[in-house]
N, C-alpha and C positions, 0 to 999 in steps of 0.2 A: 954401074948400078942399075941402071935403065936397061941394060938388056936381061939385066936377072928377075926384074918386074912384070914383064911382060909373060915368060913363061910359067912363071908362078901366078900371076892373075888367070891364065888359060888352065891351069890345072886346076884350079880351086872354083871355078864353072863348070869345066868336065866334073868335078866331086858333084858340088851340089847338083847338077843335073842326073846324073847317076841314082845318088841318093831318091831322092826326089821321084824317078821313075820308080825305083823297089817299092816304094810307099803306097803307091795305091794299087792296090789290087787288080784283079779281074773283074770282080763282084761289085767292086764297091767301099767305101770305109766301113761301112758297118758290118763287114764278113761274120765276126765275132757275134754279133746279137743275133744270126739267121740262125733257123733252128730245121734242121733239116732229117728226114724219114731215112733212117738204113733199111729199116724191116717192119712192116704193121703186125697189129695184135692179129693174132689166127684163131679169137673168137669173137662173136658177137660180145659186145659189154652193154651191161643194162642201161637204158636211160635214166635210171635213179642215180648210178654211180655217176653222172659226168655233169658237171655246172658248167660248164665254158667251154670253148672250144676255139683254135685259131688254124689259118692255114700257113703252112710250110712256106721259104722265102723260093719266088721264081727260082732263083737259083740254083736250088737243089737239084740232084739229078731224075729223083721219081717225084710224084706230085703226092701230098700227104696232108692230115687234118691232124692238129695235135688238140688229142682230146682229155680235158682236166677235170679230174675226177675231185670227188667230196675230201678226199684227203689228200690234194696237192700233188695228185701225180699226173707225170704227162707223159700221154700215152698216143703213140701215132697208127692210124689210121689210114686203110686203103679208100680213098673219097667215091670209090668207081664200082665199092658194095653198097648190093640195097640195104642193108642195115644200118650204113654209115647214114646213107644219105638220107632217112627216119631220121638221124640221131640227130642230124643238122636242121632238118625243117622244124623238129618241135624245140631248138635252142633258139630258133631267130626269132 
């Protein structure tokens, strides 16, 4: 009986350690809440349209401003245009 304990106590630490490594990320736990820029808007948007504004999580692979307009949209942003970068100094 004791020799069949042993190997089964060693499998079920290799599981949970296994397990246990798939679970966390690269990123981080909160991968799912990062919100990240595939492609910005290709035109200037008014500063009347936009109430808020956040940046993108480091993680992403291009750097981006997601910018929230009067009716809840959000809309990403090249941060390294001058228009953007107006649109940021008159929210702060």
């Amino acid at each position: 009986m004791a020799s069949l304990q042993t190997p089964l106590l060693a499998a079920l630490i290799l599981l949970a350690v296994a397990l246990q490594g798939t679970e966390a990320g690269p990123y981080g736990a909160n991968v799912e809440d990062s919100v990240c820029c595939r492609e910005y808007i290709r035109y200037p948007l008014p500063l009347r349209l936009v109430k808020y504004f956040f940046w993108t999580s480091d993680s992403c692979r291009r750097p981006g401003v997601v910018l929230l307009t009067i009716k809840d949209r959000e809309i990403c942003a090249d941060p390294r245009l001058p228009w953007v970068k107006k649109v940021l100094q008159k929210l702060r």
